[in-house]
N, C-alpha and C positions, 0 to 999 in steps of 0.2 A: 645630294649629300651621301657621302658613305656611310649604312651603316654600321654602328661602332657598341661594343658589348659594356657594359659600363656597371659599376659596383656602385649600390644605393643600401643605403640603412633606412628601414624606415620602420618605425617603431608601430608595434602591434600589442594590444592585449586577449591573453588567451586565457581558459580554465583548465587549471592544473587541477591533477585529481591523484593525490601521494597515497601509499597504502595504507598510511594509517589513516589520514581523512578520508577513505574510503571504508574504511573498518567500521571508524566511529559514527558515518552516517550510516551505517547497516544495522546496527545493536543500537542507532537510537529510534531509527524505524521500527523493530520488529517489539510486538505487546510481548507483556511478561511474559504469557507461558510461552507462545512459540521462542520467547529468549531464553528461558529456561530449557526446552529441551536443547537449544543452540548448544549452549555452557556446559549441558550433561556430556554429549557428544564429544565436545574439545577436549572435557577430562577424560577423556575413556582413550583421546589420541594424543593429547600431549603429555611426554614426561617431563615438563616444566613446572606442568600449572599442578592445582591442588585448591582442594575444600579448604578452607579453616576448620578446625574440630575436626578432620581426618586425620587418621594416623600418620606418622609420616615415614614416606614412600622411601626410604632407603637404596635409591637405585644405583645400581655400577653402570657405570658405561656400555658394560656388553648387554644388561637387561635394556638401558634405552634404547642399545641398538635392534632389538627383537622384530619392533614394530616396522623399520626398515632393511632388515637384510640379514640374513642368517649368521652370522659372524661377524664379530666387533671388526677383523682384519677386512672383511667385506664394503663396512657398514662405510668406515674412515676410509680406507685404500679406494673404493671401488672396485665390484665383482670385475672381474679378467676376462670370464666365458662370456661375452653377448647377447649369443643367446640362452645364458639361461636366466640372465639379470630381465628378458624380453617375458619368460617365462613366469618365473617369480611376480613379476609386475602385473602379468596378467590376471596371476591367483589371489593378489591382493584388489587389484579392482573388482573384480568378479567378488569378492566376500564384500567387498565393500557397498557394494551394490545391494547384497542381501543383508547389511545391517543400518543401511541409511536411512532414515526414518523420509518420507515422501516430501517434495519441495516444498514448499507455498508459492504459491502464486507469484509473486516479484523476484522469489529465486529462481524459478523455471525463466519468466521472462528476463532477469539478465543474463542469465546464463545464453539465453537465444541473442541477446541483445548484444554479447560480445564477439559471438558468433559471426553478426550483422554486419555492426559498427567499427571500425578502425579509429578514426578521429578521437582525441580525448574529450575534447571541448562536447561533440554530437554525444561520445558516449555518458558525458554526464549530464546532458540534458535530458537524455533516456531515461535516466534512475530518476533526476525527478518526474518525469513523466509519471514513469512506474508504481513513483511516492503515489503519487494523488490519483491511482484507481485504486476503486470501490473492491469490495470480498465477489462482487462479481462479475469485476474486470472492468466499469466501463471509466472514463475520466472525469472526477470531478469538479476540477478547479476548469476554468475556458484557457485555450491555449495562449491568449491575450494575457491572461493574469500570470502564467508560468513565464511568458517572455519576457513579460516587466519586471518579475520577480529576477530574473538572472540578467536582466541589460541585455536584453538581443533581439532581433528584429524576427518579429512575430514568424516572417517564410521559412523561417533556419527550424524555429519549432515544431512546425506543418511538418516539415521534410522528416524528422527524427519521427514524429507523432506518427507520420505514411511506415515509416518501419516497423515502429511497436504494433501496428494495426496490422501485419502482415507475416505477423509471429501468431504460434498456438500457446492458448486455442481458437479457433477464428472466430472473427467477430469481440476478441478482446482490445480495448483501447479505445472505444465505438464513444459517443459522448451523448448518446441517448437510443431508447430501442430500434426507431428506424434505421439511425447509422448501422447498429450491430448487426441486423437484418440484410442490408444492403452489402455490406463485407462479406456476410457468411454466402449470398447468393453472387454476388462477384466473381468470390473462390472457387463458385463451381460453376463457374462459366455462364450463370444466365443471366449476361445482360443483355435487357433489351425486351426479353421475355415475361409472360402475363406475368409471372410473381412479382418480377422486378418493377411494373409496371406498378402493380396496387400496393406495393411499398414505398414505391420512388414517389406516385404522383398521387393515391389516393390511401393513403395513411389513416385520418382522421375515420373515415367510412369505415376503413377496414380496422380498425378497433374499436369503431363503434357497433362493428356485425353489421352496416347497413348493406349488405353483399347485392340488394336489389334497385338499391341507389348507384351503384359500382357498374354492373349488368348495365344499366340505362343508357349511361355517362358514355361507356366504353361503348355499347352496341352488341353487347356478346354476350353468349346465350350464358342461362345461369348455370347450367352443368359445370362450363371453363370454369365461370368466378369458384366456384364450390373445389376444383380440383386442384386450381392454383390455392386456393384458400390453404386447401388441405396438405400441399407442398408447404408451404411458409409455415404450417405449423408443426415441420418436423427440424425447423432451424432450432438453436438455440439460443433463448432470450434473456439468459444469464452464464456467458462462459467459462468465466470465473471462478463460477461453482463450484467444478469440480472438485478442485483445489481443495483440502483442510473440509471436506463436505461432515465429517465426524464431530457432533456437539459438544463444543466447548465449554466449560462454566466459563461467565463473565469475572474476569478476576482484574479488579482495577489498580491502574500502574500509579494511580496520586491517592493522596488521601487530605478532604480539608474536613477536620471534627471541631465542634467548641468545645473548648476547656475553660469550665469559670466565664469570665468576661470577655476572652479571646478565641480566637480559630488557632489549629494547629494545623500545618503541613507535611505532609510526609511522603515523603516516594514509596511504594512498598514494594522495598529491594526484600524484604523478609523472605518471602518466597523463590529469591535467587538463591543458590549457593555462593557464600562469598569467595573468591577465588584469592589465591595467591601465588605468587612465582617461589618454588622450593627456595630456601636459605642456601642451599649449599649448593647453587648453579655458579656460584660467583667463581670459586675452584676451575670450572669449563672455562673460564673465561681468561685464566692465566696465560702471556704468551706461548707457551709450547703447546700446550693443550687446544688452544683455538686453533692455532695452526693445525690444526690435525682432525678437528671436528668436520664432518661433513658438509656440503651446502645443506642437505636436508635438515641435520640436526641445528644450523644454524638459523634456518627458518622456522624450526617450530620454536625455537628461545624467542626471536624477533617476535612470533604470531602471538605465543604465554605473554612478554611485555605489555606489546601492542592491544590484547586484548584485557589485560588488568586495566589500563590507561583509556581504554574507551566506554568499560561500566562505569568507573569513574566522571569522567566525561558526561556521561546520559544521564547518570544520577544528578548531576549539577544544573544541567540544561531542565531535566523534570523538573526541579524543584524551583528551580526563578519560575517557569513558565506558570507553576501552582503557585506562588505568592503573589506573581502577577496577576494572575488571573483572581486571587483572592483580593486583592487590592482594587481591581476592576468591576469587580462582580458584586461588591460584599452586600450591597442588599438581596441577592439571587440566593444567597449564602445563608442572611438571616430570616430571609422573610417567604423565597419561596421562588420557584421559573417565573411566575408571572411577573416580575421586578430584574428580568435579564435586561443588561442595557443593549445598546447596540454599540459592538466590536468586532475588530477585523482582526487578521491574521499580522498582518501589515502592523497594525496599531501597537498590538502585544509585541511582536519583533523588534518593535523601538525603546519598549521598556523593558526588554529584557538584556537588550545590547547584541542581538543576533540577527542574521538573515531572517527575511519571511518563509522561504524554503525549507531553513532548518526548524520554524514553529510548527509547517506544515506535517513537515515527517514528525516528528516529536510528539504529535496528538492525531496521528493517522491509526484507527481503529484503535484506538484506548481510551480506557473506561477511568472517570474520579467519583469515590466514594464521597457522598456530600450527608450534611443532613436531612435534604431531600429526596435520599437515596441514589442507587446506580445512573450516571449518565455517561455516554459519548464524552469524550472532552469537548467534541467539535462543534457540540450544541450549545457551551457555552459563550458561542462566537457568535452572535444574535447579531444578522444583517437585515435592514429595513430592506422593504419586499413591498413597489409601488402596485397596487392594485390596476384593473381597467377602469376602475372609479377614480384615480387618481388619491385615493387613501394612502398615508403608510403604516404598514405595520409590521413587528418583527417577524422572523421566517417563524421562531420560536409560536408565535400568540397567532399566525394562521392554520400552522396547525393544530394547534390545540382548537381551534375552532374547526375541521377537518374532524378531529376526534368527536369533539361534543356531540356535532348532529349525527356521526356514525352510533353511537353510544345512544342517540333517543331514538334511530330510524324503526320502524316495523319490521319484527324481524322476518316475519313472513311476507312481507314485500322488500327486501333489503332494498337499498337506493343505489341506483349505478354512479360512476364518476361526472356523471352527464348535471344527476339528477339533484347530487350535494352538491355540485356547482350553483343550479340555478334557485336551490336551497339557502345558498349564502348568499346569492344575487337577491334574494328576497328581503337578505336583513342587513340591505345596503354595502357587501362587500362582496365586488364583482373580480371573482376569480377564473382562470379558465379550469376546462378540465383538464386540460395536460399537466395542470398544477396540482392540484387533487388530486390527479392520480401517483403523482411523486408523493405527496405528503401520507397517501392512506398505505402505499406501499413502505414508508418509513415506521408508519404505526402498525405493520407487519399483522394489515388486513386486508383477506384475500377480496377480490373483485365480487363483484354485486351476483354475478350466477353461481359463483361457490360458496356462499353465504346463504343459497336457500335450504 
């Protein structure tokens, strides 16, 4: 048979990612203050936007044009000279650069990530990727859950996941210490090498300090184990860090109080400036005058819209996701953590009428003012946590048990991750220590030799 060239339709579904739903899940991610300094920023560079309670900005045309080009004939026309519009451009990045306040963490990583990725669909499985690492980079939803969450088959995840992992800082993206370790020693070329070796295959030993059990196993004198030791411990075991390392006050983005017989909900946008688009841009918007407005000047009107329509947006999404969660929770609410039910991401996503994705970003690193004080949002997402005893109990009520024996151990023999383990193996709840040691680093206490 000859082959023959032939037109077929065959129907595909893809993810599209428009700049405003690209906006709106950026400002629903980011906690008050880093949104806050966002908002400061846009007002110091759009002359659309404006405070409420600000005076109002009276600008001409040639004043908006300032921030682009030295002349209103410049700004609308386009400079003529090349190079000096090459010029000009340069003197503005270059200033821009010295007034940019430093990325965070998921801004550096998309910014790399656009760099990376071409694909729309890849690049927005990136961002949520991005969503769900931790303040010190590593990931914490499993890649299984993020592919269910978007409809795609777990390999397509991996693949983007191998990108995010191969962006700085390295060892960002890692989904637990020994991953981060094994990247960071990767990138510099030693695989195969003793370091690699007591990270790849004897992990456990090597943070439990057994270095003479390690020696045995391997056959190799103690000086190696000691020097590789001592290479692994110039990696970095939080990359994340560096990122936002300047101590922030906890300032919480919901708030549930009782009033009288009921709970009240409230987003605390207080602490935003509330933005608006100038009254008299409508004027720019006349056909003669549009016609004549720059592409620039017409993107930063689109960006002032775009971005009044997405605090909007976040404040709406906040506040179902706090009545839900008050609805879900209310004994947590009246009586205290130990009365957290068990809730999913997934679960709340169904009552609220949205993706699980956008619950995830929505409550990623933010704090709700309760009556039991400051917490996570994410803690009040309480998942049963099967023991090796075959027990369940919430993630919430094992650590709090994590706490208690830390809180009565001797403080002059503090107990290792080892030792609370076989601690709570004694009082019928067999946990491991890799568990323990998540939960004590959660209660943001340091390991058993920096506690003497």
């Amino acid at each position: 048979m000859e082959p023959r060239l032939q037109l077929q339709v065959k129907p595909s579904v893809q993810l599209r990612v428009t700049p405003q739903l690209k906006l709106s899940l950026a400002i629903l991610q980011k906690p008050i203050l880093e949104l806050k300094g966002f908002i400061d920023q846009v007002l110091t560079e759009n002359p659309f936007l404006e405070a409420e309670g600000s005076p109002e900005r009276e600008l001409s045309l040639e004043q908006m044009a300032e921030p682009f080009g030295d002349t209103l004939d410049d700004w609308i026309q386009g400079e003529t000279d090349p190079s000096a519009a090459e010029t000009l451009q340069e003197r503005r990045d270059y200033l821009l650069t010295l007034a940019a306040p430093p990325a965070s963490l998921r801004e550096e990583l998309s910014r790399q990530l656009q760099l990376s990725i071409s694909s729309p669909e890849e690049l927005q499985i990136g961002e949520i990727i991005i969503g769900n690492l931790n303040t010190h980079g590593y990931l914490t939803s499993s890649i299984g859950e993020i592919a269910r969450e978007l409809g795609i088959k777990e390999e397509k995840a991996s693949r983007v996941l191998a990108v995010i992992q191969s962006l700085e800082p390295v060892g960002v993206g890692a989904r637990n210490l020994q991953e981060c370790l094994m990247i960071q020693l990767k990138r510099k070329g030693r695989e195969g090498s003793l370091p690699w070796k007591l990270v790849g295959h004897h992990f456990e030993d090597l943070a439990g300090h057994r270095f003479d059990r390690i020696a045995k196993r391997l056959k190799a004198p103690a000086d190696l184990i000691q020097k590789a030791v001592k290479e692994i411990r110039t990696l970095d075991p939080k990359p994340g860090s560096a990122f936002g390392t300047s101590a922030q006050p906890m300032v919480p983005d919901l708030s549930v109080e009782k009033a009288g017989n009921r709970f009240e909900v409230e987003c605390m946008n207080g602490y935003l400036p509330k933005l608006k688009v100038r009254t008299d841009y409508r004027s720019l918007l006349r056909p003669k005058t549009k016609d004549a407005l720059s592409d620039k000047l017409k993107e930063k009107l689109q960006e002032a819209l775009g971005l009044v329509k997405a605090l909007e947006d976040r404040r709406r999404t906040m506040e179902k996701i706090a009545e839900a969660l008050l609805k879900e929770q209310t004994e947590f609410f009246e009586k205290g953590p130990e009365y957290l039910k068990p809730l999913t991401a997934k679960e709340l996503a169904r009552k609220v009428g949205c993706h699980e994705s956008t619950v995830s970003r929505a409550i990623a690193e933010k704090y709700i003012a309760t009556p039991w004080g400051l917490h996570l949002i994410k803690d009040l997402f309480a998942k049963k946590v099967s023991t090796a005893s075959g027990e369940e109990f919430l993630r919430s009520q094992l650590k709090e048990k994590v706490r208690q024996v830390l809180m009565q151990e001797n403080p002059l023999k503090p107990l290792t991750d080892q030792g609370i383990s076989e601690k709570l193996k004694a009082e019928g709840i067999a946990v491991a220590r890799r568990t323990v040691s998540k939960y004590r680093e959660e209660l943001k206490t340091l390991p058993a030799h920096l506690r003497r």
